[in-house]
C-alpha positions, 0 to 999 in steps of 0.5 A: 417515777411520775410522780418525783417528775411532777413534784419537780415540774411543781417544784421550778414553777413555784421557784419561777413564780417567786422569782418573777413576783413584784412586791411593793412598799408604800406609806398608808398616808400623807398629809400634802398640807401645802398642796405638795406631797411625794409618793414613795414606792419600794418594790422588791423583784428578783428576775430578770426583766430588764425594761420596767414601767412604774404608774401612780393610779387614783381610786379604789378601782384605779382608774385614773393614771396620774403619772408614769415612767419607762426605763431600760438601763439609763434610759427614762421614758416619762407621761404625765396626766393633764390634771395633775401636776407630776415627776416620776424619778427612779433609782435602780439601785434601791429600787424605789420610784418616787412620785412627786405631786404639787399644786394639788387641789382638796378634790384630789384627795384619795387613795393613790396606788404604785403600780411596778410593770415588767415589760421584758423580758417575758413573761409579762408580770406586775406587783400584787394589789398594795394597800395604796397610799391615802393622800389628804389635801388640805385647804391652805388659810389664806386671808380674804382679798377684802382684808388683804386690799384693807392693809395698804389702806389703813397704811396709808391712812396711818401715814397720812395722818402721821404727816398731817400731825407732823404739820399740824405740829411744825405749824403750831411751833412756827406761830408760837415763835411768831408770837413771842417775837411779835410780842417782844418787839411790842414790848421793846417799842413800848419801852422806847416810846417813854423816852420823852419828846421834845415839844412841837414847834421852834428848836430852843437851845436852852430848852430842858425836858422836864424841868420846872420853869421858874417864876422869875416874881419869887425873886424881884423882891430886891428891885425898887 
């Protein structure tokens, strides 16, 4: 009889402690290429607590907490450490926590633990040690404040030379028409000028330009 009565004892311990374990979920690693990454933890309870509390913890001996939450129904109680930049949301319904972390530096590349508490009722419990979640931070390339200070130069070296060569340009036309105008103008005096002048001094009406003055002695011949 003693001995069915301990096996039972036995028997609704190990059921209690089956109940009130906390299993948890999480990927083994993220790779936060642009300094964000979100941490998501599953966790599988089956008890009757009521009030949780979920933590992220930095390290293989966890003893940096990142961020953690509190929640009891609709109620979210939310802490975040100074270092890092972190939200914690909850859905009760898939039971999942989701760490969400940006702004991360190649420092705080490591190993980061989901933590999932039973506050109350009692007794206390919280899940089993995880594998954890490696998160590795890489360096963004960004270019050099010499290069990025060289671009608007070179723009607007690029510029002005454009504007020089596009005066250079509008000034060589204005000369090139200039001189054909000046020099069709030469022309056109030079032609003018061969019309033939008449001769200094008094007006002769019966004077002709060009034609041959007569030797009046050719034709005297006749005279006695």
């Amino acid at each position: 009889m003693i001995v069915w009565i301990l096996a039972a004892l036995s028997f609704i311990q190990a059921a209690e402690v089956t109940e009130n374990k906390i299993l948890v979920e999480q990927p083994p690693r993220i790779m936060a290429s642009n300094k964000n990454a979100t941490l998501a933890c599953k966790y599988a309870y089956n008890g009757t607590g009521n009030e949780f509390r979920a933590s992220l913890n930095k390290g293989t001996d966890r003893a940096v907490e990142v961020c953690s939450v509190s929640w009891n129904g609709s109620f979210h109680n939310h802490h975040s450490n100074k270092e890092f930049n972190c939200l914690v949301a909850v859905d009760s319904h898939t039971k999942q926590v989701n760490f969400s972390l940006w702004k991360l530096n190649t420092d705080q590349t490591d190993i980061y633990f989901c933590k999932i508490e039973v506050m109350f009722p009692p007794p206390y419990i919280y899940n089993d040690k995880s594998n954890g979640t490696v998160i590795h931070v890489t360096e963004m390339l960004l270019q050099s404040p010499e290069i990025e200070s060289a671009t608007p130069f070179w723009a607007l070296v690029v510029t002005l030379g454009f504007l020089a060569f596009y005066s250079v340009l509008i000034t060589a036309a204005f000369v090139i028409c200039w001189w054909k105008n000046k020099r069709n103008r030469i022309l056109t005096s030079d032609y003018m000028n061969m019309t033939p002048r008449h001769p200094p001094g008094p007006k002769n009406k019966h004077y002709q330009p060009y034609a041959p003055t007569r030797i009046h002695t050719e034709y005297r011949s006749w005279e006695p």
